[in-house]
N, C-alpha and C positions, 0 to 999 in steps of 0.2 A: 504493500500500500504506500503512496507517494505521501511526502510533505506537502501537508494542507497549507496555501497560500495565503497570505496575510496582504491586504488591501490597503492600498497606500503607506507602502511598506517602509518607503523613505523618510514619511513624518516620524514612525515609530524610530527609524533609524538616527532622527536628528534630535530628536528626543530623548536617546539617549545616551548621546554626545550631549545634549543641555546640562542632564542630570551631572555627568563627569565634571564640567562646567562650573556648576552649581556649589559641587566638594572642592573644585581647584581655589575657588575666591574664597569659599568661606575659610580651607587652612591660610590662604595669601592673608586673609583680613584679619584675621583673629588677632595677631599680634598689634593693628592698630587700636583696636576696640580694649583691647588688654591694658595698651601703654602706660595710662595713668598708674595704672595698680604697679607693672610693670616694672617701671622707674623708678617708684620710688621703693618698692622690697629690692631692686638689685644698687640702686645708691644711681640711677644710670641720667647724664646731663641730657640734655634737647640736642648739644652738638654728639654726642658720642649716639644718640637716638638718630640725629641724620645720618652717621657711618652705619647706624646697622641698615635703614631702611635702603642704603646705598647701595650695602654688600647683596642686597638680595635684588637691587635692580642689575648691578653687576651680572649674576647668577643669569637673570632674567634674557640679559641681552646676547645668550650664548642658541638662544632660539634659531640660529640657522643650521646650528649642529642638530638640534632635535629637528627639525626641520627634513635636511637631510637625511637623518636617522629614517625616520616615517616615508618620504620616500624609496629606500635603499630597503629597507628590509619590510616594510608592507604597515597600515595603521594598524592591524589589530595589537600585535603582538608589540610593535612599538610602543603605544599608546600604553598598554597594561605594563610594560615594564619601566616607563617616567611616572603612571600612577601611585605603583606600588613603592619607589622609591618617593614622591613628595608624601604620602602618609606616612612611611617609617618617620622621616623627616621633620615633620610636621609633630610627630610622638615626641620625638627627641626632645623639643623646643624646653619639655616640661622640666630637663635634665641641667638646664642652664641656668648655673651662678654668676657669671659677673659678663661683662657689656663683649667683651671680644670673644667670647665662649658663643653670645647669641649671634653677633655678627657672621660668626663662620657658618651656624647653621639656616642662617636666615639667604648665606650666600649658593650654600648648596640646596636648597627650598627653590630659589627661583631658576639655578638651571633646570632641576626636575619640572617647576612649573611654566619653563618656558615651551614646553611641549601643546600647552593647550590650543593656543591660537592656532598655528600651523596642522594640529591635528583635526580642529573647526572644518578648518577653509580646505584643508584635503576632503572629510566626509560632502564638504557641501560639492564642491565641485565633481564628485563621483560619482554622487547619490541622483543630483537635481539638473534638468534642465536648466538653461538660462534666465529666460522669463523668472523661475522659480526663486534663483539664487538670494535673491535680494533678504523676500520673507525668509526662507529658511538660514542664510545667516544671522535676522535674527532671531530669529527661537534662538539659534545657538547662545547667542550674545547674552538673551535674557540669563541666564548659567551667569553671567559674571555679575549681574547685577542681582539675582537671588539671593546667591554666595554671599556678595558683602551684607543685604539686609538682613539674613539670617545671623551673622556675626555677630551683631552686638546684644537681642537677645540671650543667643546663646552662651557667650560668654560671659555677662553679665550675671547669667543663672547660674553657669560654673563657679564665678569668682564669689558668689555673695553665699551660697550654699558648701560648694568646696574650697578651690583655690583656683591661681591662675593656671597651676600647672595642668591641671583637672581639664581646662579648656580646649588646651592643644592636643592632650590623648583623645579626647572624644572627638572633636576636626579631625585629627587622624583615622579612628579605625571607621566615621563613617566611609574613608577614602579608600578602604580595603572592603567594605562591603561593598564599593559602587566596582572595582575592580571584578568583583568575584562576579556579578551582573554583566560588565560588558565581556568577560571571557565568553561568559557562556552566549548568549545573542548577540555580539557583534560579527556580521562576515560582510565583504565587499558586494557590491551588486553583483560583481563577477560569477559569485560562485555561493550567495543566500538559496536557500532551499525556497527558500517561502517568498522570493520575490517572483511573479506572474510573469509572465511571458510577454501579456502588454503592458505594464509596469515597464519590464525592463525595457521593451520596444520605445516605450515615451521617452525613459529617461536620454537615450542613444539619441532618438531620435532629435532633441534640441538642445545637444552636446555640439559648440562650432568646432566645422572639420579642421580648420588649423589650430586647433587647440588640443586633438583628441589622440594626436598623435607622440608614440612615444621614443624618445629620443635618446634611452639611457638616462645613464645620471647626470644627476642637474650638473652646470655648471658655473660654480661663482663669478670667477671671472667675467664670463659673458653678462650675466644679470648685469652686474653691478655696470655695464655699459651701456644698459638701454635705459632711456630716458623714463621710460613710462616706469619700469620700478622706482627712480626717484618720485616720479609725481605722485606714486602715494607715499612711501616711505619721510619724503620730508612733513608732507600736512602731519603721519602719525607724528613726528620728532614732537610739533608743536603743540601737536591735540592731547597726546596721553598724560604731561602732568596734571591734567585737569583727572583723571582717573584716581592715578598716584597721592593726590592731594585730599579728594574723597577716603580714602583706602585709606592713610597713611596719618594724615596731619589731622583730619578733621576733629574728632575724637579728643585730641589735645587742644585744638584753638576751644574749644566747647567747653572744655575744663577750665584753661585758665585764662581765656580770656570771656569766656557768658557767664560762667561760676557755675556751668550745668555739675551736678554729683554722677555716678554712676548708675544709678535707677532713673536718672534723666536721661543720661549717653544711649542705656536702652530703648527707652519712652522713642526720642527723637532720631538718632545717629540713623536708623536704617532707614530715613524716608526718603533722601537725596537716591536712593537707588530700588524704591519702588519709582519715584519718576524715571530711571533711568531703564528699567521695564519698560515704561510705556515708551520711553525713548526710542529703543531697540524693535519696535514695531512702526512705529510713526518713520520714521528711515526709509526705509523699504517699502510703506504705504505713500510717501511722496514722489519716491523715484519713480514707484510704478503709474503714477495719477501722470506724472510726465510724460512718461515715456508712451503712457496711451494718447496724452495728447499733441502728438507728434515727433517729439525731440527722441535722440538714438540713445541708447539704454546708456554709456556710458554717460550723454550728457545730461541726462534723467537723475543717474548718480552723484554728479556734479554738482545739478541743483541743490538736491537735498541736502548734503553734504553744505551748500551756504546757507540755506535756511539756518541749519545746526550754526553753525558758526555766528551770524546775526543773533540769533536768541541766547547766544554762549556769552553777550555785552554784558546782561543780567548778574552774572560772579563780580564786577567789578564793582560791585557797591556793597557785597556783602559784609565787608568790615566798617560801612559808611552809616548801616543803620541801626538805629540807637535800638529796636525790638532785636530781643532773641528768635523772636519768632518768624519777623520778616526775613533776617539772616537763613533760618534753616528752608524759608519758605524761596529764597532766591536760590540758598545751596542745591534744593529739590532742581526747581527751573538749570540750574548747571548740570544737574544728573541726567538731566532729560535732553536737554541741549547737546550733551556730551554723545549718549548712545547714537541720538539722531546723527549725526555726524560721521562715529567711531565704526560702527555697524556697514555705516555708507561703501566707506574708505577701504576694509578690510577683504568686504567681498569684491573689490573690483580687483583682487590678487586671481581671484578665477574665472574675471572676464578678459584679462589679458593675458595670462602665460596657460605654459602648456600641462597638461595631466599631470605629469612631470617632475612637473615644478613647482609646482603649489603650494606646496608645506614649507618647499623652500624657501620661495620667494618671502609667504607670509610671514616665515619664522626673519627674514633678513629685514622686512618692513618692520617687525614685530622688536626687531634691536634698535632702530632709530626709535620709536615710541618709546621704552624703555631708557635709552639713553637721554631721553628729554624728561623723563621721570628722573631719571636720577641726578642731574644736574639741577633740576629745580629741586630736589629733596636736600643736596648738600648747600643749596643755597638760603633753603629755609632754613633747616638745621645750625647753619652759620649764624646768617642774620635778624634772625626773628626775636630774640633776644634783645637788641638796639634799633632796628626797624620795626617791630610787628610784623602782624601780616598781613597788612593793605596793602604794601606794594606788591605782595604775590596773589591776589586777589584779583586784583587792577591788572595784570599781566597774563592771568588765564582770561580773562576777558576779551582782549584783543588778538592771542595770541592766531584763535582760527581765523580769522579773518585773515593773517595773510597766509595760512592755509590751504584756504577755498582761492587765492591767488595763485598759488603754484601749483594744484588744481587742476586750473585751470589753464595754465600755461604749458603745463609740462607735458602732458598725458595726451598722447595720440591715438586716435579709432587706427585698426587694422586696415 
């Protein structure tokens, strides 16, 4: 008797790359959501807190090797073996006494978790037609903005019931329970038992033929020479400390500069990334409202991608206004602004390169983001202390805008 078919078998499949998603932010987050407690039981400054959050952007920007990897040896089994190393990982955190103890494993956290993005944008690109790609990067997307909203409950409840260490073993082994899930049901279209025969005929069927082909292993060199992988990779450089800063800083400005306690950090801290939910769908519901009304899909993408960037103006006042409330109520509007944008940007790695190269490219694009997180992390880190933080506020504000400039300048249709 054959394997019964499962219908619309690629939602279930990106679905559960969300979920993967979902465990990647929340162990990434936990240590934001944590910090205050953090800090002060390890004795740890704000500067020695921008080298850790640095060491794990560091980690992070190692994403073309995982990239590669995913390529070269196939998602499944790549995928489950960067998973199962950022939960051990992710366990470990609970082992750390003093600031360089954390830093080192906060450094090896983000090469593991630099797998996620590159392994998104390969399922999406394998799984989905064209037209399709837009929505289904983001479901994927929504996974990183679950992740962090789940963080501060959950640790919150960790820390006030147990401890902090308590936090990052449970972040951890749900990341061994989602592994032991996608062993078992994840397979490629190639070779799923239960994908339909006209399933897989659609999917083929609006896969563009110079893109479909495969040409061996990626190669870096060449990438880093065509113009269109800068044209995303620089807008990520500028877009992602807005992510970084959600994830990383927020959690701290809310302590000590709104005087929020930790039963507030909960209350509050996750809602800049329920908007960035709906961010991660509004993206992909713009490009497509474009692209129906005439313009070609990458310039569809485009649009939406400045939409995101005009309504990203909104962060530049959040340290301007005197409400705690208005502040978290603009931080939301940033999270939402951000996805709309982020989501845009990352699936156009699978409108332009080849089967290939996908995980690569994104992982390469995925290290310019990254390195603009981490540069703006050593600069709060540094300065926030003698400046605050309205000039890094002011600075995620404008930074998309000339994003959605190079954009637009750089990025050429086939």
């Amino acid at each position: 008797m054959g394997t019964r078919t499962i219908k619309a078998l690629r939602w279930w499949m990106i679905g559960l790359i969300m979920l993967g998603a979902v465990i990647n932010y929340l162990t990434r987050a936990t240590l934001g959501v944590a910090a205050p407690t953090v800090l002060t039981d390890l004795n740890i400054t704000s500067e020695e807190y921008g080298w850790i959050t640095a060491a794990f952007q560091l980690g992070v920007m190692m994403q073309p090797l995982c990239g590669y990897v995913l390529d070269v040896i196939g998602l499944k089994m790549g995928f489950a073996i960067f998973a199962t190393a950022w939960s051990l990982l992710t366990m470990a955190h609970g082992l750390a006494h003093n600031w360089p103890m954390l830093m080192g494993l906060r450094g090896l956290l983000g090469l593991a978790e630099g797998s996620a993005n590159p392994a998104g944008m390969k399922a999406v690109a394998e799984w989905f037609p064209a037209r399709e790609r837009g929505h289904a990067g983001g479901v994927y997307n929504i996974g990183a903005s679950v992740g962090s909203m789940l963080a501060p409950p959950l640790v919150a409840w960790a820390i006030l019931f147990w401890n902090w260490q308590m936090a990052f073993v449970l972040a951890g082994a749900l990341g061994l329970v989602w592994v032991a899930a996608w062993l078992k049901f994840y397979q490629s279209p190639a070779t799923h038992p239960a994908l339909s025969a006209e399933e897989r005929a659609y999917i083929a069927a609006g896969q563009e033929s110079h893109l479909t082909g495969h040409g061996g292993k990626p190669d870096f060199r060449q990438l880093l020479k065509q113009r269109n992988f800068w044209g995303i990779a620089l807008p990520r450089f500028l877009a992602d400390p807005t992510w970084g800063t959600l994830a990383f800083w927020v959690p701290l400005y809310l302590t000590t500069v709104r005087g929020f306690d930790l039963t507030a950090i909960a209350m509050f801290a996750w809602l800049p990334f329920v908007a960035a939910d709906l961010g991660c769908m509004f993206g992909p519901t713009v490009a497509a409202f474009l692209h129906r009304r005439g313009l070609s899909l990458l310039n569809a993408r485009r649009g939406a991608f400045t939409v995101g960037a005009v309504m990203m103006v909104g962060m530049a006042f959040v340290g301007r206004v005197e409400s705690p409330y208005l502040a978290i109520a603009l931080l939301c509007l940033g999270g939402f602004a951000h996805q709309t944008l982020s989501v845009t940007v990352i699936t156009m790695a699978s409108d332009l390169f080849r089967r290939n190269e996908v995980a690569t490219v994104a992982g390469m694009a995925g290290t310019m983001g990254n390195l603009g997180v981490l540069i703006f992390s050593l600069l709060i880190g540094g300065l926030v202390a003698t400046v605050g933080y309205d000039p890094f506020f002011l600075a995620l504000g404008v930074l998309d805008l000339l994003g959605a400039a190079l954009l637009w300048t750089l990025v050429r249709e086939r």
